[in-house]
C-alpha positions in Angstrom: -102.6 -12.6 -98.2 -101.8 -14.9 -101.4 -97.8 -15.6 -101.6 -96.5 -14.4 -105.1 -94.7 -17.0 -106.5 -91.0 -16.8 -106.8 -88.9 -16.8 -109.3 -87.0 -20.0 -110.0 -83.7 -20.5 -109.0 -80.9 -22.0 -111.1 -80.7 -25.2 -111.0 -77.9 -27.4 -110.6 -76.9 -30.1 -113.2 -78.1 -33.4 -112.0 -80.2 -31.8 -108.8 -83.5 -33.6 -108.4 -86.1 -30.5 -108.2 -89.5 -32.8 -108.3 -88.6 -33.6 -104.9 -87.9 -31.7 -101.5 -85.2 -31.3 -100.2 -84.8 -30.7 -96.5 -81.7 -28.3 -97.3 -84.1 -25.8 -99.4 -86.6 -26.5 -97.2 -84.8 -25.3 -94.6 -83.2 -22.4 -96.6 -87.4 -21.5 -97.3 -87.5 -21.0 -93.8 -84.7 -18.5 -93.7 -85.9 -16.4 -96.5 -83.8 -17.7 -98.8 -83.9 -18.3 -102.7 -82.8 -21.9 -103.1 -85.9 -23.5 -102.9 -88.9 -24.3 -105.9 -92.5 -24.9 -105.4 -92.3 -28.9 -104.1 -89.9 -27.2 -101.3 -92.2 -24.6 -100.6 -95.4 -27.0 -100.2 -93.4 -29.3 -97.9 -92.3 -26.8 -95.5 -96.2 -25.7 -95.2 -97.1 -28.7 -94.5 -94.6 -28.6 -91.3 -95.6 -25.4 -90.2 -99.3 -26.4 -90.1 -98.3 -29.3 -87.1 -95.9 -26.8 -85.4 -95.9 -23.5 -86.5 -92.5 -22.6 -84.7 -90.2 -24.6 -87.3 -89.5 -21.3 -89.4 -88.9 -18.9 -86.4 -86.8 -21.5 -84.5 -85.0 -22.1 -88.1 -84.4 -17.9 -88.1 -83.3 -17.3 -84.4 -80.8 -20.3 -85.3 -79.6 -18.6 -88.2 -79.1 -15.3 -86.0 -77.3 -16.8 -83.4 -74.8 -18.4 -86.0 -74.5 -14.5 -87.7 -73.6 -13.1 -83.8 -71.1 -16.0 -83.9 -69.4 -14.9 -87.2 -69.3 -11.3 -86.6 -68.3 -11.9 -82.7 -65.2 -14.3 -84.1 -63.8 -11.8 -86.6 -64.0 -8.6 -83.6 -62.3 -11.3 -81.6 -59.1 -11.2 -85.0 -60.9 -14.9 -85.6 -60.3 -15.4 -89.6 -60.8 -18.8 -90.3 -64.4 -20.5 -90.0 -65.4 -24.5 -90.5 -69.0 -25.1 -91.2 -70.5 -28.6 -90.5 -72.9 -29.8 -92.2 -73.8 -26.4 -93.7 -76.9 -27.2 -96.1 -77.2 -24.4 -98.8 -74.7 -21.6 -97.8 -77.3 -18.4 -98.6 -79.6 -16.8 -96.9 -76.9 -14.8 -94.6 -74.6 -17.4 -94.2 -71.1 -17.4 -93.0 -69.3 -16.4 -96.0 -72.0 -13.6 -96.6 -71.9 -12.4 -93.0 -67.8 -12.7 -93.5 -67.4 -10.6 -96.1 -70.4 -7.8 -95.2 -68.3 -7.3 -92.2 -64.6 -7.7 -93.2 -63.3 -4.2 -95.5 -61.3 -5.0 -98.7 -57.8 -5.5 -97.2 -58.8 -7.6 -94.8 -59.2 -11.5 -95.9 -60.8 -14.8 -94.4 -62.0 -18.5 -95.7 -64.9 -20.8 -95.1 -65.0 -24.2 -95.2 -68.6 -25.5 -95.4 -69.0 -29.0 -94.9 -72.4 -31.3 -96.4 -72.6 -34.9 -97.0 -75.9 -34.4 -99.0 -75.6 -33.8 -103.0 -78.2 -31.5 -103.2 -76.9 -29.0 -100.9 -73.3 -29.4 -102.3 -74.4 -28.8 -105.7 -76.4 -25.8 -104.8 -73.8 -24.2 -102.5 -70.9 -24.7 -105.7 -73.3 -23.0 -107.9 -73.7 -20.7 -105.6 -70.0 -19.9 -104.7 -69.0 -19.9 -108.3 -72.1 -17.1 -109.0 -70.7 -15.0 -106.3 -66.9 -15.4 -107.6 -65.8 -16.9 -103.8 -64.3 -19.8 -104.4 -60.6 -18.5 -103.8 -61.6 -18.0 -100.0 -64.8 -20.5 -99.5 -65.3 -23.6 -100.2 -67.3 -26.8 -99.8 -66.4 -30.5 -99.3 -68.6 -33.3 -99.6 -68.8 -35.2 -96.6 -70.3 -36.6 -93.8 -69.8 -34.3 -90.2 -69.6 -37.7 -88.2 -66.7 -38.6 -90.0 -63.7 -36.1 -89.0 -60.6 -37.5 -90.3 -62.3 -37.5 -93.4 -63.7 -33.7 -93.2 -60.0 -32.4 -91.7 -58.0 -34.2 -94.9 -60.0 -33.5 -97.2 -57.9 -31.3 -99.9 -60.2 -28.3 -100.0 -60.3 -28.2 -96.2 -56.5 -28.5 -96.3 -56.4 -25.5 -98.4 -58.6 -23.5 -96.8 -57.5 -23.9 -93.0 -54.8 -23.1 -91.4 -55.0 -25.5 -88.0 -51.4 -24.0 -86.6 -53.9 -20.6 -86.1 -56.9 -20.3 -84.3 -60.4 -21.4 -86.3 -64.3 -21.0 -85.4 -65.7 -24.4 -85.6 -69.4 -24.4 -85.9 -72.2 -27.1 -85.2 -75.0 -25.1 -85.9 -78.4 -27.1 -85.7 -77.0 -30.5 -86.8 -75.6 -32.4 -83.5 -79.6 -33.3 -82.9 -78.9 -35.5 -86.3 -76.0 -37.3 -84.1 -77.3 -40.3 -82.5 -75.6 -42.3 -79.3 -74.5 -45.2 -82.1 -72.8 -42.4 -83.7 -70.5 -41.2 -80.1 -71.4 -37.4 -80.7 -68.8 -37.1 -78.3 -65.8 -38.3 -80.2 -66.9 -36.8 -83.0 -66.7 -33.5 -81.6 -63.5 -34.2 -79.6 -62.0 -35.2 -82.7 -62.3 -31.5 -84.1 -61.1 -29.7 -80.8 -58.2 -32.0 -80.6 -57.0 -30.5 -84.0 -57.6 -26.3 -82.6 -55.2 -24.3 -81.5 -55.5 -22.3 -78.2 -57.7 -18.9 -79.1 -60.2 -21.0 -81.4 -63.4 -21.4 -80.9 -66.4 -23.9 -80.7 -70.0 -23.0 -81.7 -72.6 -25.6 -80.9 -76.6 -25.1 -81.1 -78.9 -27.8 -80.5 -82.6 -28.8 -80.4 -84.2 -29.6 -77.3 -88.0 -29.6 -75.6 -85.9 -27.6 -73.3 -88.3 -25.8 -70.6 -91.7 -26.4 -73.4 -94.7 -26.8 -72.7 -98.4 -27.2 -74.4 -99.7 -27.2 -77.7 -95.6 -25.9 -78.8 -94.0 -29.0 -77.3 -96.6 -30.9 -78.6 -95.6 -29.9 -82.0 -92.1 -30.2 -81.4 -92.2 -34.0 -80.5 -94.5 -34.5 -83.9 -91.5 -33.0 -85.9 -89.1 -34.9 -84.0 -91.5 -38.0 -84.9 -91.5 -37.4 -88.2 -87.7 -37.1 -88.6 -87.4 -40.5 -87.0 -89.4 -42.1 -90.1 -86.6 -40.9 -92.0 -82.8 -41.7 -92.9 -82.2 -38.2 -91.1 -83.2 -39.4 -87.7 -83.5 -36.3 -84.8 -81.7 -36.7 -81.3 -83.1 -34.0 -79.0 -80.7 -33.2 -75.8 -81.1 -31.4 -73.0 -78.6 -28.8 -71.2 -76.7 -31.0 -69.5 -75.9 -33.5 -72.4 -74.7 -30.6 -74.3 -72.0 -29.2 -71.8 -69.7 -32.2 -72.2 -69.5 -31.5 -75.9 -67.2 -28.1 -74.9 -65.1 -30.3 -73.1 -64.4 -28.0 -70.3 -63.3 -25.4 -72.4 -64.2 -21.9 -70.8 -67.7 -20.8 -72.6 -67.8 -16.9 -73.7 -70.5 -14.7 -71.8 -73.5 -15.5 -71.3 -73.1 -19.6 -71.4 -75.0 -21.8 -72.2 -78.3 -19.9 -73.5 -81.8 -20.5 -75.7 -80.9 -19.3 -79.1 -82.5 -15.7 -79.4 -80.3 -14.6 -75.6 -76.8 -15.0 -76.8 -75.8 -11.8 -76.8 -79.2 -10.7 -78.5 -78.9 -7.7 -81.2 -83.1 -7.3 -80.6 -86.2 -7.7 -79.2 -88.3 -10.9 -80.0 -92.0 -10.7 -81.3 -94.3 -13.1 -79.1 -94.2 -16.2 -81.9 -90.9 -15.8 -81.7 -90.6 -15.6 -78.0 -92.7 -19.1 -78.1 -90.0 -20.6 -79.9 -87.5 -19.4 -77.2 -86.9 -23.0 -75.2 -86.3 -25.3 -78.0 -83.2 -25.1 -78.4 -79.6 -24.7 -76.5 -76.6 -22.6 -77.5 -72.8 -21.9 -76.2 -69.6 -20.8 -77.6 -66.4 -21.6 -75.9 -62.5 -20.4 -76.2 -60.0 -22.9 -76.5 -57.4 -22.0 -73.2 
């Protein structure tokens, strides 16, 4: 079947659309609307060396929307997004306000060091009339003091009540130079008990064949780059909870925390790729 073409999105002043981005890219892969041609053709060319980037991208996004609407059943209200990319496609504040009624209130803080996405994820706020309770800051995840004083964050969160702090998909762009894990301590030392940490992470995990295969060449490919890719297995990722009590079921693949549905079998091939856990601040 030929792909229509889509409808251009708007574009933000000063955002270089000749080139891809890996933020729209990524946003492609989730269905999204963000993205223009040069996005669309890059992200094809990924899938044709492993064909599990866009379903791995979706069960990623899935586990983060069980994590939003699990932390506001839970009376969670606050949410802190690092390094967010475009916020659409059913992100948090979408997910937080489909589930929240009109009394009830919440904020997001997304956090992006790249341009691109923080230009499209203004636009996009502004479009949607959300910046009273969501916001973006520009800056880099790996840099915490800078992220937690940042005026917007400061406005945002409260950190005398509990927050859900989530690390969705971007740890594996935390290398050892960087100590991932200072850089997480840093943002459970500022919680309060009853907040919560979210952390998903890519991983060969328990691949094999052709799939792994494909995996490593990604992995390859984002080594060539300025965005270099850390994959970690089980074990390196517990530490980063720091013995905070995970929720049901633990540490788990993506698509079995606390599924909502059952996986089709490319889906279920993209099943050990990646590691995810929530834990409870005591």
């Amino acid at each position: 079947m030929t792909e229509k073409p889509d409808a251009a999105p708007k574009a933000p002043e000063g955002v270089d659309v000749e080139k891809p981005s890996a933020a729209r890219v990524y946003d492609w892969y989730l269905g999204g609307k963000q993205n223009w041609a040069v996005d669309r053709e890059f992200g094809r060319k990924v899938e044709k060396m492993w064909s599990l980037a866009r379903p791995g991208a979706k069960q990623n996004r899935e586990f983060m929307n069980r994590v939003v609407r699990a932390a506001l059943d839970a009376g969670i209200r606050q949410f802190l997004d690092l390094g967010s990319g475009v916020p659409t496609a059913g992100n948090v504040h979408e997910v937080v306000e489909a589930a929240l009624g009109d009394d009830d209130e919440a904020t997001v803080v997304y956090v992006d060091y790249e341009p691109v996405a923080v230009a499209h994820a203004t636009l996009i706020l502004e479009d949607e009339a959300a910046t009273d309770w969501a916001g973006i800051v520009q800056a880099d995840m790996r840099d915490p003091r800078a992220v937690l004083s940042d005026p917007r964050t400061r406005e945002l969160i409260d950190f005398d009540k509990p927050v859900c702090v989530m690390l969705m998909a971007v740890l594996h762009f935390v290398g050892p130079d960087d100590d991932p894990d200072a850089v997480v301590r840093a943002y459970r030392d500022k919680l309060v008990s009853g907040s919560w940490l979210a952390i998903s992470q890519m991983s060969e995990g328990d691949g094999s064949g052709p799939a792994l295969e494909g995996l490593r060449w990604f992995v390859e490919q984002y080594r060539k780059t300025s965005n270099p890719m850390w994959l970690r297995d089980r074990d390196e990722i517990e530490p980063f909870f720091g013995g905070w009590p995970l929720l049901e079921p633990g540490i788990t693949h993506l698509p079995d925390w606390r599924p909502e549905r059952e996986l089709n079998a490319v889906e279920a091939e993209a099943r050990p790729f990646a590691w995810c856990a929530v834990a409870q601040k005591p």
